[in-house]
N, C-alpha and C positions, 0 to 999 in steps of 0.2 A: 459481342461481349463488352467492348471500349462503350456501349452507347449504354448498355445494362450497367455499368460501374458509374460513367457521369450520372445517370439518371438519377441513380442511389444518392451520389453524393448532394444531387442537387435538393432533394428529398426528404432525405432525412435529417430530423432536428437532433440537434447535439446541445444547442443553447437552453436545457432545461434544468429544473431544481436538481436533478441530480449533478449537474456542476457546485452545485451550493454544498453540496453532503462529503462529496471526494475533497476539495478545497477543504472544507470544517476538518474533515479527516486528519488531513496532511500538514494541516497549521497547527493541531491538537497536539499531536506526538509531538512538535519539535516544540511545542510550548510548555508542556511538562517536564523537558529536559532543560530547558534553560531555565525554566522557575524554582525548579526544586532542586540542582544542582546549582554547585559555587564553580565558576568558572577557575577559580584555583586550581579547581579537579579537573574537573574534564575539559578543558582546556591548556593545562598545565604541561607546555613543550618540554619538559623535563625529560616526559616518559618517553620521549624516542631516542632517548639517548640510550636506555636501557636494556642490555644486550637481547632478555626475552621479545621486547616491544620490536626492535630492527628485526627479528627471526622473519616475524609473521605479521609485519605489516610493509606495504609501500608507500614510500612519502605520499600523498595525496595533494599536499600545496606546492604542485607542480606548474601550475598557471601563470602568465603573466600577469595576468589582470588581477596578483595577489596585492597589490598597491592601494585598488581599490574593497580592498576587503571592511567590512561595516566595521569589525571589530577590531580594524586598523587604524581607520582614519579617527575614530570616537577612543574615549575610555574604553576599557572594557564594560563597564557598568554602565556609561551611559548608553554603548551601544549595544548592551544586551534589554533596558529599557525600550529603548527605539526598537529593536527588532519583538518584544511583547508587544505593541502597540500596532506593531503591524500583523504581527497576527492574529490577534483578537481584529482588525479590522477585515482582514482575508475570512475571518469564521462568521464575520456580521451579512457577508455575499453584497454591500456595497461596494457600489464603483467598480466591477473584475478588472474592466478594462485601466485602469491603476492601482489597483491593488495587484495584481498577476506581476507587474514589471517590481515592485515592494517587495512582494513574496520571491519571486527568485534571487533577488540580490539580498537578503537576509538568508535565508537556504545557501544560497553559492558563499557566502561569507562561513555562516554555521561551517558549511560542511570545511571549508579551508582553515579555518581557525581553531576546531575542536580536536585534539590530539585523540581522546575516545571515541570513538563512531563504532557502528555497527550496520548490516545491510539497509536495514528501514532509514538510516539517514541518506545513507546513497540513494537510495530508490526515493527517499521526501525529495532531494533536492534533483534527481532527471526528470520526475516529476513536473516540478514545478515550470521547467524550463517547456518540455511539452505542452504544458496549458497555457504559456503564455500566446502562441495566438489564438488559440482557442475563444481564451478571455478576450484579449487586444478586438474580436471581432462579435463581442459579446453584445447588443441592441439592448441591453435590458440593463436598469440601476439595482436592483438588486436580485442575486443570482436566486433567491428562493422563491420567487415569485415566475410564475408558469408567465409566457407572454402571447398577446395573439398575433402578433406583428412580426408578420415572416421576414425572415432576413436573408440579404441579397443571396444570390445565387453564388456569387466569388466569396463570401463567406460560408456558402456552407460546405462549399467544394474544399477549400483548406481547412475546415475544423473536420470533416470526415477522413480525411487524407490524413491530419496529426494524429486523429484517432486512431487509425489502422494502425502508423507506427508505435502508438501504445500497447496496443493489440501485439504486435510482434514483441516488444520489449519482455511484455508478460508471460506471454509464451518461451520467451529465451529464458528467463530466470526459472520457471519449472522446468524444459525440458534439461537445459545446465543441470539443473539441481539433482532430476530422478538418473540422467544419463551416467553424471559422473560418479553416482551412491555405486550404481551396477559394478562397478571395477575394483570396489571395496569390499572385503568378504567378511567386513560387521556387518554390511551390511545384509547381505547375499545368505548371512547363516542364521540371518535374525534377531542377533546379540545388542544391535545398534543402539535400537535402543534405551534397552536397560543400559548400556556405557554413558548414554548422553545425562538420560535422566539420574546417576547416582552418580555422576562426576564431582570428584569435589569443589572446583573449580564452576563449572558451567551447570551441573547439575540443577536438582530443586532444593526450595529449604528443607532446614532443618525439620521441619513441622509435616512435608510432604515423604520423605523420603522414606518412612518406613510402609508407607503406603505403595510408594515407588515400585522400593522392595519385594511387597508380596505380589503384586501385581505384573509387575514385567517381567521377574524370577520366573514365572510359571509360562506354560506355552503361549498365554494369550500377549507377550514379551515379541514373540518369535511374531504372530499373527500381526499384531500392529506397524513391525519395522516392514515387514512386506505389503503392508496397505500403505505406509509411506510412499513406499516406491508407485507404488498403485496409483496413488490419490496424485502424487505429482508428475507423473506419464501424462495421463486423463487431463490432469489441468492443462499439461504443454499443449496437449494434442485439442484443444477445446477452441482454439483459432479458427480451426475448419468445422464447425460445429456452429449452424444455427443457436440464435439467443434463447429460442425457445429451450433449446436443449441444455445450452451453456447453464441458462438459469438455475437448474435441479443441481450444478456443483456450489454452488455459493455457500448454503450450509455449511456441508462439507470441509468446505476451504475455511473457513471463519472460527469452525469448532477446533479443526487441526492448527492455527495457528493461534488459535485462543490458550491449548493447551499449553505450544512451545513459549506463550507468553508466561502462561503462569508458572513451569518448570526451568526458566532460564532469564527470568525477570525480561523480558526484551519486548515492554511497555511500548516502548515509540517505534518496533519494527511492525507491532501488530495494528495500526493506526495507518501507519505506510503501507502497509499491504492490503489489508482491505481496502483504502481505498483505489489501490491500484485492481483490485478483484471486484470492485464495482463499475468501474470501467469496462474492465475486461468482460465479465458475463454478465453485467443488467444492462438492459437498452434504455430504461427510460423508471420512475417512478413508480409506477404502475404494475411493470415484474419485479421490482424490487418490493415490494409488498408480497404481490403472489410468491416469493420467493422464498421471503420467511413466513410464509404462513403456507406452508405444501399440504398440510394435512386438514385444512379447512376445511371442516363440515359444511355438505351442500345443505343446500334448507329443504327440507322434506313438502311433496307436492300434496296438497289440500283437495278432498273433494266435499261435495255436498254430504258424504257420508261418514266425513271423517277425516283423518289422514292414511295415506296409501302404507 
């Protein structure tokens, strides 16, 4: 079994463009939030003083190494400059192997310095830290380019080995999620949904909501809150599941979080998670095409008489 596991690791390539797509991903989302948001805001320490803010949140800039935070030692504008810079460089897949070391220390700053987060920032910034050996042992100048230059053996054994422990992280944040819904009886009677989506606070906008309305109001309300629970079992449980098979949940996952994007505005969650769900169920470029394209017409077979 120990010699099946090295073989694997020694084997399988991890150094391909889909390092380039997950990276793009993960730079994307935190680059929309620092561009189009004023750090006044969502940076603004104010808000944990605020008795709701304390209810339901834990400090987060617990670390020591908050000394060296980007948006400590800089302005804040210069160091939200410097950290665009850097991820438009992480989305360009030159250099991994210094850009990866960029990218986590912009992320571990982000995530310590911005008073507003939400899970996709957490999960951008474990992330990142996870790829940096990945990257550090990356043979290749830019990640989007396929390479024929096999890389050492002590490389591929630590980039499959950090991979697995993505693969469990991934797995913990679905089965966490479907586990702890179970003990909730919004959830369990169906209701959940229509609370989330017609929240006035979390809910969707103004514009979506009467749609909301007629749609989750009715049984097909009830049907969906238990295909949640569904959809994120299956995803926990998708670890022990060949890629072949992981593959056919990808959809799935990307339409379900596509929606809670667009019903709960949570832009940079849905950027974080897919690319952690490309990690997790595509091996390679190649099923990620077949992926999103399941229902491809085969090409029909030609004879001398026709077509069959």
């Amino acid at each position: 079994m120990i010699n099946k596991v090295i073989t694997y690791c020694m084997s399988h390539a991890v150094h391909t463009p889909r390092l380039a797509v997950v990276r793009f991903l993960l730079a994307l989302g935190v680059l929309l939030t620092i561009s189009f948001n004023s750090l006044d805001i969502i940076a603004n320490q104010n808000y944990q003083h605020l008795p709701e803010y304390a209810a339901h949140h834990t400090q987060h800039t617990t670390t020591p190494l908050k000394k060296y935070n980007l948006f400590i030692l800089l302005q804040p504008e210069t160091a939200k400059l410097c950290a665009i810079i850097v991820l438009l460089w992480v989305m360009s897949g030159w250099l991994p192997q210094i850009s990866c070391l960029l990218h986590f220390w912009v992320m571990f700053s982000f995530y310590n310095y911005v008073a507003i987060l939400n899970g996709g920032d957490k999960l951008a910034y474990i992330l990142s830290a996870f790829l940096v050996p990945i990257c550090l042992l990356d043979h290749r100048w830019n990640q989007w380019k396929s390479s024929t230059k096999k890389p050492s053996i002590h490389a591929s054994i630590i980039a499959n080995i950090t991979l697995w422990f993505i693969y469990l992280q991934a797995a913990w944040v679905y089965l966490d999620a479907s586990v702890t819904k179970l003990f909730t009886p919004q959830w369990l009677n169906g209701n959940a949904v229509y609370y989330y989506t017609t929240h006035y606070k979390l809910g969707a906008p103004d514009w979506l909501l009467p749609i909301n309305e007629a749609i989750f109001s009715s049984p097909l309300g009830t049907i969906m809150s238990w295909l949640v629970l569904l959809l994120e079992l299956v995803l926990g449980l998708a670890f022990i599941f060949p890629f072949k098979i992981r593959k056919y949940f990808l959809l799935p996952a990307l339409f379900f979080h596509g929606l809670i994007s667009i019903n709960m505005g949570l832009i940079s969650f849905f950027f974080a998670i897919s690319a952690m769900l490309l990690l997790y169920l595509i091996d390679d470029i190649p099923m990620l095409l077949s992926a999103l394209q399941p229902y491809k017409k085969r090409p029909s077979v030609k004879t001398a008489s026709g077509n069959l």
